[in-house]
C-alpha positions in Angstrom: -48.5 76.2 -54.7 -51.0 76.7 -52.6 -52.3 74.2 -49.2 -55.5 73.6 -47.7 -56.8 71.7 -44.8 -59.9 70.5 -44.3 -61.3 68.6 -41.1 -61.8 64.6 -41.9 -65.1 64.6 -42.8 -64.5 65.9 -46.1 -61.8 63.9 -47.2 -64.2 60.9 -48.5 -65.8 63.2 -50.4 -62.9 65.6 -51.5 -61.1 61.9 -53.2 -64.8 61.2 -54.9 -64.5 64.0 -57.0 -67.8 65.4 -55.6 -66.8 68.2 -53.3 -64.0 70.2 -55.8 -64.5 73.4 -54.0 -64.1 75.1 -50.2 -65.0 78.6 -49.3 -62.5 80.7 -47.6 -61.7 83.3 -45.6 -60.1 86.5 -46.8 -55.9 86.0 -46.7 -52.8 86.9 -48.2 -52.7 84.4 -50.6 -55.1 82.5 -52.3 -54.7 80.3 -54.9 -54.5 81.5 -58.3 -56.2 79.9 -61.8 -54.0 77.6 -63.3 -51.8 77.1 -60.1 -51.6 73.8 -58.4 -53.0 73.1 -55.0 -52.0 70.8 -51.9 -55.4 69.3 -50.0 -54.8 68.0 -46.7 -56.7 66.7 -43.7 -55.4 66.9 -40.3 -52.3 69.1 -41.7 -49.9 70.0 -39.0 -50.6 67.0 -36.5 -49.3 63.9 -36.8 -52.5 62.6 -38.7 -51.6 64.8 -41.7 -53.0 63.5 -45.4 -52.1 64.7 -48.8 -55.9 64.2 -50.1 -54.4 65.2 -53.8 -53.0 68.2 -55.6 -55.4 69.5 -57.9 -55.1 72.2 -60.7 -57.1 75.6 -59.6 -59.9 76.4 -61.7 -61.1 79.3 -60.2 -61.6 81.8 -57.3 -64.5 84.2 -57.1 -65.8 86.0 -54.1 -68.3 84.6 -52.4 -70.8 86.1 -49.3 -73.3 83.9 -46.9 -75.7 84.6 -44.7 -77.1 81.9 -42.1 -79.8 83.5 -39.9 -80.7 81.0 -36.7 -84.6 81.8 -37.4 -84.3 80.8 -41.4 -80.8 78.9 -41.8 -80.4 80.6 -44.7 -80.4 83.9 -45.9 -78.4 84.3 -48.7 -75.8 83.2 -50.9 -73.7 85.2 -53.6 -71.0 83.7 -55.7 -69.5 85.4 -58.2 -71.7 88.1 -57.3 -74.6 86.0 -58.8 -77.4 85.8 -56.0 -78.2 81.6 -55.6 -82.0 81.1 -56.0 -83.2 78.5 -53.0 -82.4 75.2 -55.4 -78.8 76.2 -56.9 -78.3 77.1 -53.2 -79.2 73.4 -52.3 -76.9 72.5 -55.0 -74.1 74.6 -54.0 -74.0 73.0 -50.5 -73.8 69.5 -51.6 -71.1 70.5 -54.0 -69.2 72.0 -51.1 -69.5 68.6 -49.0 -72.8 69.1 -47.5 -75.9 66.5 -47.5 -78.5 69.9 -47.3 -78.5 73.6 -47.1 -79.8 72.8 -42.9 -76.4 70.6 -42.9 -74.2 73.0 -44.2 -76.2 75.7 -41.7 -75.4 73.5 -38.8 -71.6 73.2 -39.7 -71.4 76.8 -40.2 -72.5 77.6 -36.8 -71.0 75.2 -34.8 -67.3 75.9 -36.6 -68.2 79.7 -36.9 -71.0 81.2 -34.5 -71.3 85.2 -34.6 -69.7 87.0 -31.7 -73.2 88.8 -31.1 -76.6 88.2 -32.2 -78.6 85.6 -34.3 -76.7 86.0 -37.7 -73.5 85.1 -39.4 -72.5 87.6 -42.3 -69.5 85.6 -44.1 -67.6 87.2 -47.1 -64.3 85.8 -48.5 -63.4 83.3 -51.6 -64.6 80.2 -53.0 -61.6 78.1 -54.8 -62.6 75.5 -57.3 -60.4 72.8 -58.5 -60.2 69.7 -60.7 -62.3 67.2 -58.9 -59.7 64.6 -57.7 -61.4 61.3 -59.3 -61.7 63.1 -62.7 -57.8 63.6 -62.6 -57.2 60.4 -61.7 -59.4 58.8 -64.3 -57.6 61.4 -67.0 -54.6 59.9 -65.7 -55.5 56.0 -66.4 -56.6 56.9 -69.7 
């Protein structure tokens, strides 16, 4: 099993069912397919949530590019280049109201050591969306 934390302002979304996936860095462990994960906000303070614990559907490698000129460059998942609308989707699936919203996040969380460009490679982890389970669940 698998945990993941993510900042409070996903956590609305993450119990909707309509964020089911977060993009990673590299590690030593990822989840696997099949495996069961732990979401959390605020994990290790004293304002820590079990959001849910999901069943991992996949995990593919994923690479981003946000330029400050363009806000986006690029997006690969899967190693499937995103054209401009199924990159628009992909950011509201990931929590995001736009591609400019998930641009802004990604530089105020994770600006470039030097110059005008982030370069981002790692995974991205897809799970059961939470309200699906739970409606599988009441049924």
């Amino acid at each position: 099993m698998v945990a993941y934390s993510f900042k409070k302002r996903f956590g609305p979304p993450i119990l909707a069912g309509t964020k089911a996936q977060t993009i990673r860095a590299d590690r030593k462990r990822h989840a696997r397919q099949g495996e069961e994960l732990q979401l959390y906000t605020g994990m290790r303070t004293r304002h820590c949530t079990l959001l849910g614990r999901p069943t991992c559907l996949s995990v593919m490698p994923v690479r981003l590019c946000f330029s400050e000129r363009s806000a986006t460059e690029l997006f690969e998942v899967g190693g499937e280049l995103l054209s401009p609308a199924r990159m628009e989707a992909f950011a509201r699936e990931d929590g995001f109201e736009s591609v400019e919203d998930m641009a802004r996040f990604w530089w105020a969380e994770h600006p470039p050591e030097e110059g005008d460009r982030i370069a981002f490679e790692g995974v991205l982890i897809r799970w059961q969306p939470l309200a699906a389970a739970v409606e599988q669940q009441a049924a």
